[in-house]
C-alpha positions as CSV (number, residue, x, y, z in Angstrom):
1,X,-11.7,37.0,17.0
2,X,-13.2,36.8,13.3
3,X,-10.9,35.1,10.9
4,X,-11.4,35.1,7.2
5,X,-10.7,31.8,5.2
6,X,-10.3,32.3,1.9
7,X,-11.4,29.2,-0.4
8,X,-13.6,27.1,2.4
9,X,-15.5,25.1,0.4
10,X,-12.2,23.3,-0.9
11,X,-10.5,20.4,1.1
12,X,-8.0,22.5,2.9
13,X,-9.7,25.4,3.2
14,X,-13.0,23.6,5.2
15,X,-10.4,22.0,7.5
16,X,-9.1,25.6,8.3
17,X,-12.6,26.8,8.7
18,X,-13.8,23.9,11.5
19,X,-10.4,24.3,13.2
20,X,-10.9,27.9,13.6
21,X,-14.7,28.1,14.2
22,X,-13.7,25.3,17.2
23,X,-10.7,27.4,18.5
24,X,-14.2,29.7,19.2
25,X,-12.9,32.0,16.4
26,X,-15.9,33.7,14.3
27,X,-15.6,32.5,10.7
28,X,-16.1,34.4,7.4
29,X,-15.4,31.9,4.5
30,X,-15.0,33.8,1.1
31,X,-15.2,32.1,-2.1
32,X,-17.4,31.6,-4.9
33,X,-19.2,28.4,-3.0
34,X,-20.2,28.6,0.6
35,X,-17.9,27.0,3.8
36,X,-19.0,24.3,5.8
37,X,-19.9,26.1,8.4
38,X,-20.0,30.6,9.0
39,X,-20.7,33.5,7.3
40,X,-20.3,33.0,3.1
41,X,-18.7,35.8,1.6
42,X,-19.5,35.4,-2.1
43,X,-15.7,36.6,-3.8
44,X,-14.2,35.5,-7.3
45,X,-10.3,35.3,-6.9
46,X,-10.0,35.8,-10.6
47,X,-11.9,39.1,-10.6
48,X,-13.2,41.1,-7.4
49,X,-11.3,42.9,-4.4
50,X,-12.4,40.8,-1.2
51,X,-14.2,42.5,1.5
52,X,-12.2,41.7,4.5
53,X,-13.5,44.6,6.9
54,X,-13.4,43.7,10.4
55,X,-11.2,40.6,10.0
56,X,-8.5,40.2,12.9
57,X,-7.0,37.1,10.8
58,X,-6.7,36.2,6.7
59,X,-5.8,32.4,5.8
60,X,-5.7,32.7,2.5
61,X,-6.4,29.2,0.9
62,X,-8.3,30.0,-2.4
63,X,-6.2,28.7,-5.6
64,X,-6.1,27.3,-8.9
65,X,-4.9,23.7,-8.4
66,X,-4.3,20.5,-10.2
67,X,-2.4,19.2,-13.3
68,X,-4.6,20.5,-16.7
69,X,-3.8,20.6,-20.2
70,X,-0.4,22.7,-20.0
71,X,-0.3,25.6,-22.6
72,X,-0.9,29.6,-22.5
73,X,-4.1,29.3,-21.5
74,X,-3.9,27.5,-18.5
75,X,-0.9,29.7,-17.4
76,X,-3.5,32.7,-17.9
77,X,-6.2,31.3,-15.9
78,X,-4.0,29.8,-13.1
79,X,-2.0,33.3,-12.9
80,X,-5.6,35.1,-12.7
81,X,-6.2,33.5,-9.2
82,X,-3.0,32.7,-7.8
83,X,-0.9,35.4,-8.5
84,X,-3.6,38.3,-9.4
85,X,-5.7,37.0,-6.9
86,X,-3.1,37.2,-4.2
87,X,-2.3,40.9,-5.2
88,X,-5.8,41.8,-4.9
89,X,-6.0,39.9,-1.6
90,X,-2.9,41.5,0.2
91,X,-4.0,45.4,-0.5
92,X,-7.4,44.5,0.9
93,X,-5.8,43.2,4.2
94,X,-4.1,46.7,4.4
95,X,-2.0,45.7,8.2
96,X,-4.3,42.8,8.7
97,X,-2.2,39.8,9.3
98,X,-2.7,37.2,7.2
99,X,-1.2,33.6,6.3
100,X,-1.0,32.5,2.7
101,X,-1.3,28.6,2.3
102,X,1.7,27.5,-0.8
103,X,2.7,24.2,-1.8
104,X,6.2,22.4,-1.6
105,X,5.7,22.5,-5.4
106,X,7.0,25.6,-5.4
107,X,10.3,24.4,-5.1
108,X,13.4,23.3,-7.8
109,X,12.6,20.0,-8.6
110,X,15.8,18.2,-8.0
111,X,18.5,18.4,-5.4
112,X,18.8,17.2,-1.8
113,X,16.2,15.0,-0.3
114,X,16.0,17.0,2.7
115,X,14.6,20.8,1.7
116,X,14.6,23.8,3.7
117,X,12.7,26.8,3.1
118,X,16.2,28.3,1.6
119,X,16.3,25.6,-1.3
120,X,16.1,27.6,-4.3
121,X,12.3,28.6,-5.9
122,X,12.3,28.4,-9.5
123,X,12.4,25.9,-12.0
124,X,8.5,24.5,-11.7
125,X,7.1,21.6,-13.8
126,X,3.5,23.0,-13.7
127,X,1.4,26.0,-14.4
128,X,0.2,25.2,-10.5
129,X,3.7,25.7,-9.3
130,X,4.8,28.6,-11.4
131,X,1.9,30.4,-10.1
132,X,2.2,29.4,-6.5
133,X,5.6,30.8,-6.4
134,X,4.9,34.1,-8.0
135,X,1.8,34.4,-5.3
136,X,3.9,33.8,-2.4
137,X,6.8,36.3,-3.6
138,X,4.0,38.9,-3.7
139,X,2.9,37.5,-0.5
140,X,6.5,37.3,1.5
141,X,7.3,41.3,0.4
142,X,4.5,42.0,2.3
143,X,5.0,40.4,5.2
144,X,2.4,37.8,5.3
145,X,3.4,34.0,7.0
146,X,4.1,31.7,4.2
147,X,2.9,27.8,4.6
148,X,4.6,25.2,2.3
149,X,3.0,21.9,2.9
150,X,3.7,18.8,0.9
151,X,0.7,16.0,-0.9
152,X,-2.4,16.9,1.7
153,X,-4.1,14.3,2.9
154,X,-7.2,13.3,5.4
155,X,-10.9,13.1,5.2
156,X,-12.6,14.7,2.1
157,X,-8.9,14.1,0.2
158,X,-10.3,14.8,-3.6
159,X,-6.6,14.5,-5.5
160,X,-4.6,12.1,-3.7
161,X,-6.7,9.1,-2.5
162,X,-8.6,9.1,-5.8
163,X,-6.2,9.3,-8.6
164,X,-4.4,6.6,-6.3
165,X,-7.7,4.0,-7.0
166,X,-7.3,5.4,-11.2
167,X,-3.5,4.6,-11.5
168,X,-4.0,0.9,-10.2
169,X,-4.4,-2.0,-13.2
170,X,-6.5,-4.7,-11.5
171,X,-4.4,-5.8,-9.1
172,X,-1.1,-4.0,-10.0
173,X,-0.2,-0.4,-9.8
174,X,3.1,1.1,-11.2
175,X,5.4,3.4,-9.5
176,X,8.2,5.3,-11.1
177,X,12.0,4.0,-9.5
178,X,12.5,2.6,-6.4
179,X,11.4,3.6,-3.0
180,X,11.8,6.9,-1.3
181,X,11.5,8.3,1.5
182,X,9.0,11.6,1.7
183,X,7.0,13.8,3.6
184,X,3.3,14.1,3.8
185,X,0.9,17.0,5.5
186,X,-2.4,15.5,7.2
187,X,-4.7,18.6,6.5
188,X,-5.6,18.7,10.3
189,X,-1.7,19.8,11.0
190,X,-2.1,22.1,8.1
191,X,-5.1,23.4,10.0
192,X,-3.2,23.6,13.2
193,X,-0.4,25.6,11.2
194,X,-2.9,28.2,10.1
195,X,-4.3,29.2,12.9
196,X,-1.0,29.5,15.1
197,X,1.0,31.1,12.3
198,X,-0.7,34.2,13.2
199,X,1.7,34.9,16.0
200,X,5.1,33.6,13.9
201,X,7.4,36.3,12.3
202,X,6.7,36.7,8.7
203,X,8.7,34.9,6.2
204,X,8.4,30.8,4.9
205,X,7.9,27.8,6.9
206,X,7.6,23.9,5.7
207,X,4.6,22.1,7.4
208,X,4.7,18.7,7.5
209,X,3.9,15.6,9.6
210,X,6.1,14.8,12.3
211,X,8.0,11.9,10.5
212,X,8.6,10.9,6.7
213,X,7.3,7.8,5.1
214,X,8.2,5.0,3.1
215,X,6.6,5.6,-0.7
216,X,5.6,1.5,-0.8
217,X,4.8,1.1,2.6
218,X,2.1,4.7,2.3
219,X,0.8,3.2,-1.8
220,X,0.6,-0.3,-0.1
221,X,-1.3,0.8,3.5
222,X,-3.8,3.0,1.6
223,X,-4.7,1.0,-0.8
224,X,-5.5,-2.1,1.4
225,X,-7.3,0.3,4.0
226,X,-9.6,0.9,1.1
227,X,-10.3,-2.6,0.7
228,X,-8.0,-2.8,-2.4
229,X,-5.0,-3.9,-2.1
230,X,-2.4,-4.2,-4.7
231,X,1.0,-5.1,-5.6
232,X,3.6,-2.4,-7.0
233,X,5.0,-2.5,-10.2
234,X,8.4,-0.8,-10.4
235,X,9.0,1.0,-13.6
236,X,12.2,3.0,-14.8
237,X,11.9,6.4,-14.5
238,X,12.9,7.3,-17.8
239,X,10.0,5.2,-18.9
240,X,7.4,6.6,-16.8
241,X,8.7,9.9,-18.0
242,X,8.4,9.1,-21.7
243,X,4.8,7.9,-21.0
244,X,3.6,10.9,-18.9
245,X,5.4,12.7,-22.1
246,X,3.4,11.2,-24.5
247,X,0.1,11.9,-22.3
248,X,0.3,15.7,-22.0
249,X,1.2,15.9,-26.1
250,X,-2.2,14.0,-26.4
251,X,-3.9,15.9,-24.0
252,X,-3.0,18.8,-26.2
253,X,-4.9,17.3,-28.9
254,X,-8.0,16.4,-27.0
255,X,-7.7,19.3,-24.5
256,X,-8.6,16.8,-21.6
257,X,-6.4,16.4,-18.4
258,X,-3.4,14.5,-19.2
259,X,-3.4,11.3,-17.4
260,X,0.1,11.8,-16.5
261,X,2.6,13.9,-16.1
262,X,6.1,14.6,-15.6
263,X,4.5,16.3,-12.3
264,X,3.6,12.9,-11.2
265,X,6.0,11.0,-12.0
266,X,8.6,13.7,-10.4
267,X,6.2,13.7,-7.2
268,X,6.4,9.7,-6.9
269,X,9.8,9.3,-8.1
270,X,11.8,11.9,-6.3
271,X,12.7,11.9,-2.2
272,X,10.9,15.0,-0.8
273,X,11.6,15.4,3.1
274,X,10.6,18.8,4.2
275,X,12.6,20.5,7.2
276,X,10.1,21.6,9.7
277,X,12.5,22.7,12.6
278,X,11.8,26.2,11.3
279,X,8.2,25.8,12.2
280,X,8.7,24.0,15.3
281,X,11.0,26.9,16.7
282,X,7.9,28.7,16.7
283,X,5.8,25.7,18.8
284,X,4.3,23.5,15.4
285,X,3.6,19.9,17.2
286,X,2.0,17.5,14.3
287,X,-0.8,15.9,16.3
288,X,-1.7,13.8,13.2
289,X,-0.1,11.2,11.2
290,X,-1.3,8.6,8.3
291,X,-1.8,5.7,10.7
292,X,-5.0,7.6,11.8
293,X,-6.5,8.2,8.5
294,X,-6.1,4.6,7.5
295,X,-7.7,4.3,11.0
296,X,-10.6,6.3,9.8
297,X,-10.7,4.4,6.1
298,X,-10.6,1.4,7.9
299,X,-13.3,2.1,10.0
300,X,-15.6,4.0,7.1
């Protein structure tokens, strides 16, 4: 079986590549940058038609990500991988299945805590998400396996663990409200997901660790795995809000990353639990969890 993973040289994306390569899969990663391990497939989202001749699986994984300077010409570039990218993508697979990798961003902020895949998709606080969700439309219509997981995490982690370490203030770090309960996704059950979504009827599913987490207890645990601990400093929300407000008008100034948003703050302030029975109807057993990355920081 050869299977083509789409943006391999990112965090998520190399995880799908080992998993697949050790399922004793061939691998074909496409992307600008090479995969950690397979055949490289040089392919700009943004611009080219992939060659995907011979594949027997597509995970797509390659996106515009993060939280930039917000404005018309970050919506331009994101749209240009994520949603043109995607269309470009899908009419190269022709009746090749394939399994496009979203984002629980995708959903209405607000609401329940508990989300299924039927919560409403609209509403997004970032060019990221808007995007996302215009992808996985195209993506759903034709008949492609849809993946929503929620804040990644494991080895090679380049968003959360590190702007973690930048938000703390010597030995402080504020939070946004109280504590809430949320999901997490440890990329190795994302991995898992890929592979075995080939044989799952087409529509959405939420991927996420088998249990949800405490907010304090996961900021609290990471942090001391690393070696630095901190105590959490509870702000209001509406404060935290009218901060990350007052960094992206800044960042529109300077044209740097905003050192906050009301992405963030939303993320940390607001309950997220994903359902996943729709997923495990279909067999999805999380094998990972966060005790064994802080294991594995521990240990490093």
């Amino acid at each position: 079986m050869e299977v083509v993973v789409t943006g391999a040289s990112g965090f998520c994306g190399a995880a799908v590549a080992r998993a697949a390569a050790a399922a004793g899969a061939r691998v074909r990663c496409l992307g600008r940058r090479p995969g950690p391990l397979g055949r490289h497939v040089p392919w700009d989202a943004a611009r080219d038609v992939p060659d995907l001749a011979g594949a027997d699986l597509v995970v797509h994984l390659a996106a515009a990500v993060g939280d930039p300077v917000p404005g018309p010409a970050t919506e331009r570039a994101y749209r240009a991988v994520n949603v043109d990218g995607t269309a470009r993508l899908l009419d190269a697979a022709a009746a090749r299945p394939v399994v496009w990798v979203s984002s629980a961003s995708v959903y209405r902020p607000g609401g329940p805590t508990l989300v299924a895949e039927e919560h409403p998709v609209d509403g997004q606080l970032t060019a990221y998400g808007r995007t996302k969700a215009a992808g996985e439309r195209l993506a759903l219509a034709a008949g492609a396996v849809v993946l929503r997981p929620r804040a990644v995490y494991g080895p090679g982690d380049p968003h959360l663990l590190p702007r973690l370490l930048q938000a703390r203030r010597g030995r402080w770090l504020p939070v946004p409200g109280p504590d809430v309960r949320l999901s997490l996704t440890a990329v190795e059950n994302l991995a898992d997901a890929c592979l075995a979504a080939t044989g799952w009827p087409p529509g959405a599913y939420n991927v996420a660790d088998d249990r949800p987490y405490s907010r304090d207890a996961v900021l609290r645990d990471v942090l001391a795995a690393t070696g630095q601990p901190a105590r959490l400093l509870h702000l209001p929300v509406g404060l935290a809000g009218g901060a990350a407000g007052a960094a992206t008008a800044l960042s529109r100034l300077t044209r740097r990353a905003p050192t906050l948003t009301r992405y963030a703050v939303d993320q940390l302030a607001r309950g997220m639990v994903l359902d996943i029975s729709r997923a495990r109807a279909r067999g999805y057993r999380p094998r990972r969890a966060l005790a064994d990355h802080l294991a594995r920081l521990r240990a490093s």
